[in-house]
N, C-alpha and C positions, 0 to 999 in steps of 0.2 A: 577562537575555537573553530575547527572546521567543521560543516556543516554536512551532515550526513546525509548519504544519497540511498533510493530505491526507487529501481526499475522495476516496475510493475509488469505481468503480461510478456511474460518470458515464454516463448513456444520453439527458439530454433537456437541451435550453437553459437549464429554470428551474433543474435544477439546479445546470449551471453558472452562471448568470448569480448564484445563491445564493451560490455556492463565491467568485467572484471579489468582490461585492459585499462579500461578509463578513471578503475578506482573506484567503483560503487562500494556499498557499504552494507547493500542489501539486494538481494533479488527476489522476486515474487511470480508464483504461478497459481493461475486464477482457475480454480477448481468449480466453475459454474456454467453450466451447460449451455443458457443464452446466450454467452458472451462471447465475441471474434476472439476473445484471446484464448477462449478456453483451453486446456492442455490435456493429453490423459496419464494417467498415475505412472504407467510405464515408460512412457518419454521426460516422464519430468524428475520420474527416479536415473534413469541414464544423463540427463542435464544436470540434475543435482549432482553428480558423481563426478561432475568438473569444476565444481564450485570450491574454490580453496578456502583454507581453513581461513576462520575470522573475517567470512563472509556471509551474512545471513542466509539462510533460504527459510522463504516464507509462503506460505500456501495462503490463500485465499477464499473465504465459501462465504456463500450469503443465505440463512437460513437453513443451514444443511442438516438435514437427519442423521443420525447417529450410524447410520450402514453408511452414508458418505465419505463420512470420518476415514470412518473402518477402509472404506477401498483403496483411500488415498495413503492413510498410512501405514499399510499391510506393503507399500510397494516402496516407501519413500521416506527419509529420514527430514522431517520439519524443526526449524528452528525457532518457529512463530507460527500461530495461529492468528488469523487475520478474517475478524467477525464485520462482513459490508450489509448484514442487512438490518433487521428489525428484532437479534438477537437481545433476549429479555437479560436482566442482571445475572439470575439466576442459570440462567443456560449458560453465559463466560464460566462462571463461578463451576457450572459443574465439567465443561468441557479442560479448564484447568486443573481440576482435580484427576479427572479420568486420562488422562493423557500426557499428565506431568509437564505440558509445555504452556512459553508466555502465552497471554494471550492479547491480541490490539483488536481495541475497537474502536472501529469508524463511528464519526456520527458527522450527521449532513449538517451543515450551516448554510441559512440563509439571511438569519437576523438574528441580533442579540439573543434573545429569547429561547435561539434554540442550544446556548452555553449551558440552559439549565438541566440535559440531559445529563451531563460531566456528574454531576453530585450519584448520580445511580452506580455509576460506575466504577468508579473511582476506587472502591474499597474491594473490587473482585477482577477488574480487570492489569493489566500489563502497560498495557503504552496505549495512548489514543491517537486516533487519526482524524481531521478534522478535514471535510470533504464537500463540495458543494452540493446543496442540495440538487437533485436533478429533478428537470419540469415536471411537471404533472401527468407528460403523454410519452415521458421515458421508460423504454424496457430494461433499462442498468442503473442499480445505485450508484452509479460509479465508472469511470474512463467517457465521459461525456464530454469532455473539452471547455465546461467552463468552469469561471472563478467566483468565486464571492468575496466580499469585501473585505479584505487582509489587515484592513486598519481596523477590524470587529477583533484581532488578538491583540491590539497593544494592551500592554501595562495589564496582562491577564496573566495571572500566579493561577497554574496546574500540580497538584501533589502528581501527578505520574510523568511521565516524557510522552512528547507528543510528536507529530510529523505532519506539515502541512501537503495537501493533496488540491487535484482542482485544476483544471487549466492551466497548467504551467509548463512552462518549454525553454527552449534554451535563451528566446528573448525575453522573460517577464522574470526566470526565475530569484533573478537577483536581488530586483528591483520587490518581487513578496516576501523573500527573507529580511529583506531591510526595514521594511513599512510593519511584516506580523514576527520578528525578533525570533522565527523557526530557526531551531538548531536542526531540525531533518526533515526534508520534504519527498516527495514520492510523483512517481510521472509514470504515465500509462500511453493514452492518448499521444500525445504533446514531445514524443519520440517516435512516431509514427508515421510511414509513408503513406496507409491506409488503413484501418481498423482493421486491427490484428497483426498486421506489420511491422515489424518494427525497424528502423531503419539504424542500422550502424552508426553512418557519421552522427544522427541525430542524439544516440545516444551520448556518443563521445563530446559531444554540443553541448550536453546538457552537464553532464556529470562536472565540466569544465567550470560551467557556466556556475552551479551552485553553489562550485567550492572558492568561486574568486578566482580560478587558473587564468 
């Protein structure tokens, strides 16, 4: 089974044009204002509008308030909702009901212990993502360029689908779907010339790399 791809931190055409050439399987636009990828709802509506069918487009928020929502998709048609921060059970639960779409949530790993979020979630969200925890003196849950211990998912049975995230690029990505049995992994970071850049060939590097091309 091939192994499904998501490029994260989608801001300009080559990238996407990268992402779909290369056979992604997903694309994602990070709707969070601290972040170098951040996008705004009207260029990501115009990029979304190149995205062919039976290609995801997924949006991004961490924490976001409810006029968030609203701006992003007053302009933009989402395929996936994509919760990176400290969103409580009950927030997925009502952001899928209110908006009729999936929803993924991230949750950080650093050690076993923190698998035991999975059980909250499990019965209200969509798909999870499982993501390295970022330090203690990081401003992003998330596209910080490291990994956590991918042998923390062997021989781990999930009720929803999952996608591994975290430090990964076109050199390691094989070698994490082998070691944590991911059928869909996600890069942000790790296709990058410079935070927020995203660099074409690395994309095509990557997308290569995870499917075994």
């Amino acid at each position: 089974m091939s192994v499904a791809v998501k490029i994260c931190g989608i801001t300009d055409l080559d990238a996407l044009e990268a992402a779909i050439d290369g056979g992604a399987d997903m694309v994602g636009f990070v709707f969070y204002p601290p972040s170098p990828r951040v996008i705004e709802p009207d260029l990501a509506a115009e990029l979304a509008d190149v995205v062919p069918d039976g290609m995801a487009v997924v949006g991004l928020f961490v924490d976001a308030d409810d006029a968030a929502y609203e701006r992003v998709l007053r302009h933009l048609r989402l395929d996936i909702i994509q919760c990176h921060g400290k969103e409580s059970p009950e927030r997925i639960e009502f952001l899928r009901l209110e908006y009729g779409l999936p929803v993924m949530k991230a949750i950080s790993i650093e050690t076993a212990e923190d698998f035991q979020l999975v059980e909250a979630y499990q019965d209200v969200a969509d798909r999870l993502l499982f993501d390295t925890k970022p330090p203690k003196d990081a401003l992003l849950p998330g596209g910080n360029a490291l990994s956590f211990d991918w042998s923390l998912l062997r021989n781990r049975k999930f009720s929803l689908p999952w996608m591994l995230a975290g430090g990964l690029d076109a050199s390691n990505v094989a070698e994490a779907v082998k070691i944590s049995k991911a059928k869909a992994v996600d890069v942000s970071s790790g296709v990058e010339s410079q935070p927020g850049q995203k660099d074409p060939a690395k994309i095509r590097a990557f997308i290569k790399a995870a499917k075994g091309g």
